[in-house]
N, C-alpha and C positions, 0 to 999 in steps of 0.2 A: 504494500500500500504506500509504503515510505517511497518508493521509487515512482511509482506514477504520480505521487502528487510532485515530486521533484522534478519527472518529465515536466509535466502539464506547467509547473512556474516558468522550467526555461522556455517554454513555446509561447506561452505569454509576453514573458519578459522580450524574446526574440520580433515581434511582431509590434511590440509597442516602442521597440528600442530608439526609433528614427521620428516617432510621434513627438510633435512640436514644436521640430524643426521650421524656423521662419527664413524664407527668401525674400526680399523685398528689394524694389527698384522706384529710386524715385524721381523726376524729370522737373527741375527748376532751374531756373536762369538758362544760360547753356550746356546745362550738364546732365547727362547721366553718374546717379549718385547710387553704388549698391551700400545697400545695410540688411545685419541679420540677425538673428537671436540666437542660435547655436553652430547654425550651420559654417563651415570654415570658408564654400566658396560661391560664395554668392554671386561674385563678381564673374564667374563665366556660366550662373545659372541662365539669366536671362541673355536675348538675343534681339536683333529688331533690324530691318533693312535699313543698309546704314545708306543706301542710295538714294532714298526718298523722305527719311526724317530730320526733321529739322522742329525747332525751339520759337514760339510765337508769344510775344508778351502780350497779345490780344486774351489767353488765356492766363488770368491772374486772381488776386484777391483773395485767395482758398488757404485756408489752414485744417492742416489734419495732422494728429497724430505727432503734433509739437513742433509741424514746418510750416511755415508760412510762404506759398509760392507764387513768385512772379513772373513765369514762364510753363505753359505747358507742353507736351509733346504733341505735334500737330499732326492729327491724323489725317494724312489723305490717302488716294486712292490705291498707290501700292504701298501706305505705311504697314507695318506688321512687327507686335511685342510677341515672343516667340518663348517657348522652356519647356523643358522634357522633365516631368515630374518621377521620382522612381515611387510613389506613395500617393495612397487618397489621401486629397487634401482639399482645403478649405478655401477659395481665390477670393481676392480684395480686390476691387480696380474702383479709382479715385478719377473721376470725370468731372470736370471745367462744367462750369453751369453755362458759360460763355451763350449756348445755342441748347433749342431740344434734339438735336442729332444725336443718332442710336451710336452705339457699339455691336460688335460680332465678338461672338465667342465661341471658336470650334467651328465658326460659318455661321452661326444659329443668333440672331438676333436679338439683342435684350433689350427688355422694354422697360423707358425711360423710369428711372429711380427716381424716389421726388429729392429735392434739394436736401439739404441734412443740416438742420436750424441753423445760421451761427456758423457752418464753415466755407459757406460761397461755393461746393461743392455738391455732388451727386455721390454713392458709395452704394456698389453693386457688391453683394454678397452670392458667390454661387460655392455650394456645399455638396461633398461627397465628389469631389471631381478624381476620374479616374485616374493613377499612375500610366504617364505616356508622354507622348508631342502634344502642345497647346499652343492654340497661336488668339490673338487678340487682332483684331483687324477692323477700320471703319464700317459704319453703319448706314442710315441713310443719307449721311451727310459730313461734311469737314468736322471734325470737333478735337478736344482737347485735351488731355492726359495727363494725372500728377503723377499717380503710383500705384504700383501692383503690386499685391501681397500673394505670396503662396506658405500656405501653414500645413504641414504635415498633420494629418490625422489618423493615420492607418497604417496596416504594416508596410515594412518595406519592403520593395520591387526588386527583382535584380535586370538592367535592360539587357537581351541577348546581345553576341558581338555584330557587329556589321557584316553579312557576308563577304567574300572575297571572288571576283566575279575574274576570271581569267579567259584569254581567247588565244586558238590557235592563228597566227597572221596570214597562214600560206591557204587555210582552207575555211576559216571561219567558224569552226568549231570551239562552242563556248562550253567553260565548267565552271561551275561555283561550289567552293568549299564548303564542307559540312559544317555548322554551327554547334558547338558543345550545347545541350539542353535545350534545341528548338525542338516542337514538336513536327515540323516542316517546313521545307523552303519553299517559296510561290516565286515565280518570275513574268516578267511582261515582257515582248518585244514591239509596243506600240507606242511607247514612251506615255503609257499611264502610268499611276502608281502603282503597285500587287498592294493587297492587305490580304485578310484575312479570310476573303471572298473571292476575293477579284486574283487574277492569275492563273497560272500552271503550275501544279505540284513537278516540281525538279526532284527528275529521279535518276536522269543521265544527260551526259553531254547531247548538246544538241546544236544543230548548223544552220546560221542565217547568213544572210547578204551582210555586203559589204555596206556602210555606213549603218546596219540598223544601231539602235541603242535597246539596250537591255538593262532592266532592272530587277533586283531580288531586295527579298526583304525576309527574314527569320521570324515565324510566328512560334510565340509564348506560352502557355500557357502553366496556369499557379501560379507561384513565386516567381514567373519570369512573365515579362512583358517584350512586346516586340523590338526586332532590331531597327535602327535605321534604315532608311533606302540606299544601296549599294545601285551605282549607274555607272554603264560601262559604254562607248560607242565601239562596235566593231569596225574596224579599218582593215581592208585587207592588201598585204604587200602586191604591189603590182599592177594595181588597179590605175590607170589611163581614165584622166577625167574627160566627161562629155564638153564638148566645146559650148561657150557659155553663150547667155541670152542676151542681146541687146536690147532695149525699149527706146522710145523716146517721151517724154513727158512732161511737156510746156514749156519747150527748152532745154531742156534738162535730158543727159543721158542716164540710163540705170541701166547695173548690169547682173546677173545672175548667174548662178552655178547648180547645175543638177545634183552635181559629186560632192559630197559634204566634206569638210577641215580643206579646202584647198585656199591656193593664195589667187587670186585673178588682177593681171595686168593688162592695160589698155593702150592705144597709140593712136594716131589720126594720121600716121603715115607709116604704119607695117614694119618697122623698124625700132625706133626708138618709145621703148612701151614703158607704161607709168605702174605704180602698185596703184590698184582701186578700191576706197575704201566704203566713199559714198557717191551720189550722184554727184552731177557734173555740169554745170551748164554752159553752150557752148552757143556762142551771137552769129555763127555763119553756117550755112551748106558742110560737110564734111563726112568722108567716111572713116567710120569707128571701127577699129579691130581689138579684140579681146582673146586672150587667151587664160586657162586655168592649167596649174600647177599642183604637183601635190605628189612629195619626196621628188626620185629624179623621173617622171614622169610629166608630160606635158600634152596637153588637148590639140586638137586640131586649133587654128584661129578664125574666130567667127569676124565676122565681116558686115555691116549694116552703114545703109548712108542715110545720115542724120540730113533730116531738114529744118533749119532753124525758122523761129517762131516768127511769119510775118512780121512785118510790121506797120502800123498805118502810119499815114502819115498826114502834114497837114492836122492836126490834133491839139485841142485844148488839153494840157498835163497839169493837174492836182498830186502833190503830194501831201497823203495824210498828215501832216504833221501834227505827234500826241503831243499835248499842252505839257511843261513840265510840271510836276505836282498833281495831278489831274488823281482825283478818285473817282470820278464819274465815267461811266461804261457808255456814254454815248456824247458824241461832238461832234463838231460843225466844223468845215475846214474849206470856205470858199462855195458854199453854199450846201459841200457834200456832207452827209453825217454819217457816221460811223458808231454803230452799233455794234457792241461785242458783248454777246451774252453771258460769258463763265456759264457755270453748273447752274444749278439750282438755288444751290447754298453760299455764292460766293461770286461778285464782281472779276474781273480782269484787274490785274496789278501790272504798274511798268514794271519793263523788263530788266530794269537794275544796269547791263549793258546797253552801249548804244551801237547804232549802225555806220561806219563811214560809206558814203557812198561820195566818189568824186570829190573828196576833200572834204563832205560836208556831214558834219552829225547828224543822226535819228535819234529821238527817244522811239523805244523798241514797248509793243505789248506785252504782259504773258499771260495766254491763254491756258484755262484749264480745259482738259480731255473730250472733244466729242461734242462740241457746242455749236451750233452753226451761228454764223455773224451776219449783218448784213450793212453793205453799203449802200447809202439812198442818193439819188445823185436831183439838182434842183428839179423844178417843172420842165417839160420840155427838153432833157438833155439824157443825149443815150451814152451809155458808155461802150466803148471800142474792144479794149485790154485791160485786164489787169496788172500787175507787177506785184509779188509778195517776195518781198525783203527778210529770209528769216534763222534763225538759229535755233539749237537748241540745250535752252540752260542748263547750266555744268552740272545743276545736283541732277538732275535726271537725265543724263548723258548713259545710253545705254539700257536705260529701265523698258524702253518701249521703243517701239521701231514709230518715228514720226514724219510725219507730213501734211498735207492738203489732199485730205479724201475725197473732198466734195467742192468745187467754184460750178456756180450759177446750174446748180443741178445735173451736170456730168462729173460724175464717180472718177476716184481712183486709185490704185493698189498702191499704196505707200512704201508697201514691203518690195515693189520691183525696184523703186528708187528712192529710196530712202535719205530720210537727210541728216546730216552729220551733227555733231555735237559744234558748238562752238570751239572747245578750250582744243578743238585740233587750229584751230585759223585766228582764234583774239590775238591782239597782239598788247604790247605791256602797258598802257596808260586804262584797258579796260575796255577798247572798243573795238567791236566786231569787222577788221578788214574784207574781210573777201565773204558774205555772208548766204548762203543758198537762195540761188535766184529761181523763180517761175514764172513764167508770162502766161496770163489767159487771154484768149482773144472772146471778146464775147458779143454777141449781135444785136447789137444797139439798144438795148436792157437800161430802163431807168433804176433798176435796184439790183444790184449782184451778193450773191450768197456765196460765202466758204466756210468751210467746215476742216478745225483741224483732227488729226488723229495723236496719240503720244502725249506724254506730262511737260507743262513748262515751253510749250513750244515760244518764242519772243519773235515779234515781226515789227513790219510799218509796210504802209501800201502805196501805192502808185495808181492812179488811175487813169488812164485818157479815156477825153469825152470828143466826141465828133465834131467835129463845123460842117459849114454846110459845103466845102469843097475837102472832106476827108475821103481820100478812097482807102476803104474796108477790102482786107485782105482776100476775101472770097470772091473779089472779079467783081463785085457792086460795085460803079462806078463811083457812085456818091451818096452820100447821106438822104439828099433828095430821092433819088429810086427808091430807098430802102423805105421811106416817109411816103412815095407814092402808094406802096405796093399797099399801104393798109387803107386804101380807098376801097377795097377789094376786086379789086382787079392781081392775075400771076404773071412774076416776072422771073426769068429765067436766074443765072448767076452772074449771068453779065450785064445783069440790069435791065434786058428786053424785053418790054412786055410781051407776053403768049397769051393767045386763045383760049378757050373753053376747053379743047382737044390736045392741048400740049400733054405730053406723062413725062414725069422725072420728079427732082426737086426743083420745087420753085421757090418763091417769096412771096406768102400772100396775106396780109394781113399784124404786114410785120414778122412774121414768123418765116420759119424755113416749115415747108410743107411737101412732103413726097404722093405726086398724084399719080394714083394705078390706071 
């Protein structure tokens, strides 16, 4: 009897031994501060993208727990507080009263806390939270962050090891090591995650193509919780990339690669070829050659002749110019206004850099994610082109593939030409030298729409507007045709009026019109 009651104290004692354990992180002025109650390393408990978080003193005024903070952690759209618990435990998350914008926890939404008397604060209690990965992530909107607490309540976890995912180079055949005390290993070849559902039981080597990626993961169970996700790409020796894709894109070259990990370099005269990183914009006629690389292997060289973006001429030119200090998301600049909506939750902020163009400074927007804008131009004035001026801010350099998906309701892939980061082209006083160009030509539209894609995109715009002897790069002679044709009467593209019986595209109504 004496021995099973001695068992049964150690298995208690063993289970409660880690119970109490406090992690905490707390987020004031500009700093990430850890503090703990027993535990020794707090400081690599928690985790958070460090490419998109950043410190906003619009979140302040909150005291909790004997800090009083004048800066919170600004959640936006790829923030994320991150920690792998090895025990059930108890989480504390400390939100800015700032706005009623949600939080996520685990994906799952929580719904808004009331204020908490007296500390300028919101304080989310979630209890019994499993031993695992956790992540904290924005809700329906921007908001704020002091500090998260994790408090050990339950026994301790032990996490499996990571698996070890190996590949053979000459055939493609993948193994991944056994795990001490996993119950089984899952793996994916479609760059999901495996969990404990989702996957293929790994029971032996198995053979994919060259570039796939492969994931495993060690599932747990009892006293063990799952491994991290092991990610492996298979490359196989030998392999000859496919010759790459040219586009063209409102002036703008983009280039692609089928063959994944390769380098692609470009030329405009088949000889002396450039490394390519991002698109490219290029003011004349020219043919582009591209080639991809990858070890000593080299592609065919693809070949496309670029035609550069019209251009009208004879044109009244407005440049936007953003007011300096400006908070207001909409102004007037020669009669044109400029409307930029942000999100839901949150105006446009300048862009902190400026633009030189030609010697001369821009103040620069920054746009949030997916917003469409609109420019309105006086009564009576169509616009020709656009021109967007733009970069993209150093803390989101790389977070998101960005561009202009959408001008005046023609779509477009971002991801064939992509635009670069600034801090490859600023130069040292702070301002954007050589900054990605796009020209749209647009058909005498009193209002033009664009839409960007990516975080932090920063611009300024160009517009020309028509006179009455502008000729319009589609063969319309003049402003006047393009002004007649909405008399309803159809005119060809050269401006000639046609008959009832013409079929093609015409102009009729102002518009472009295809008659069958």
């Amino acid at each position: 009897m004496k021995k099973i009651f001695t068992l049964l104290t150690l298995m208690v004692l063993s289970m409660t031994a880690w119970a109490g354990d406090v992690y905490k992180i707390t987020f004031n002025g500009a700093n990430a501060e850890f503090k703990n109650g027993e535990a020794a390393d707090a400081g690599s408990f928690f985790s958070w993208n460090t490419a998109k978080h950043n410190f906003n003193s619009k979140f302040n005024g909150a005291t909790w727990d004997g800090t009083s903070f004048t800066s919170g952690l600004k959640m936006e759209g790829a923030t994320s507080v991150s920690f792998s618990s090895t025990a059930t435990a108890t989480v504390t998350i400390v939100q800015s009263t700032w706005s009623d914008k949600t939080l996520k926890f685990d994906g799952a939404e929580l719904a808004v806390a009331d204020a908490a008397a007296g500390t300028g604060c919101r304080i989310y209690t979630i209890t019994d939270v499993a031993a695992g990965d956790h992540a904290m992530t924005r809700g329906s909107g921007e908001s704020g962050v002091f500090a998260i607490q994790v408090e050990y309540t339950g026994a301790v976890m032990t996490k499996l090891a990571t698996p070890e995912i190996t590949f053979n180079a000459t055939t493609g055949e993948v193994t991944i090591a056994a795990v001490d005390n996993a119950t089984e290993l899952r793996y994916t070849t479609d760059d999901t995650n495996p969990d404990e559902m989702k996957g293929d039981v790994y029971s032996a080597p198995f053979t994919v193509a060259d570039g796939t990626v492969v994931k495993a993961i060690a599932i747990g169970t009892g006293s063990y919780i799952n491994s991290d996700i092991a990610s492996k790409q298979v490359l196989i020796e030998g392999t000859v990339p496919v010759a790459p894709t040219i586009v063209s894109q409102a002036g703008a070259v983009g280039i692609t690669c089928a063959t994944p990990a390769v380098t692609i370099e470009y030329s405009t005269n088949n000889v002396d070829f450039n490394p390519y990183t991002y698109a490219f914009y290029l003011y004349d006629d020219a043919t582009v050659y591209a080639r991809a690389k990858r070890g000593d292997k080299t592609s065919e060289v693809a070949q496309f002749d670029f035609k550069a973006v019209a251009q009208p001429n004879d044109v009244e030119t407005v440049v936007i110019v953003i007011p300096d200090g400006t908070e207001d998301n909409s102004f007037t600049v020669e009669g044109c206004t400029l409307t930029i909506t942000g999100n839901a939750s949150k105006n446009y902020t300048l862009g902190g850099n400026k633009i030189t163009i030609d010697g001369v400074e821009h103040n620069t927007a920054k746009l949030s994610n997916g917003a469409q804008n609109t420019l309105t131009l006086p009564e009576g004035k169509k616009a020709v082109r656009l021109t967007l001026y733009s970069f993209v801010n150093a803390a989101s350099a790389g977070a998101r593939t960005s561009g202009w998906s959408e001008v005046n309701g023609v779509s477009y892939d971002v991801k064939e030409a992509p635009m670069g980061a600034f801090t490859d082209v600023a130069v040292s006083d702070g301002l954007v030298a050589n900054p990605d160009v796009r020209s749209y030509l647009i058909d005498g539209q009193n209002k033009v729409t664009f839409t960007n894609t990516g975080e932090q995109l920063c611009f300024f715009a160009v517009v020309d507007i028509a006179t009455d002897s502008t000729v319009i790069p589609t063969g319309i002679n003049t402003v006047k045709a393009a002004e007649a044709a909405a008399d309803g009467a159809a005119y060809n593209l050269a401006g000639q009026k046609v008959n009832a019986g013409y079929k093609g595209l015409v102009i009729k109504n102002g518009k472009k019109v295809i008659v069958k």
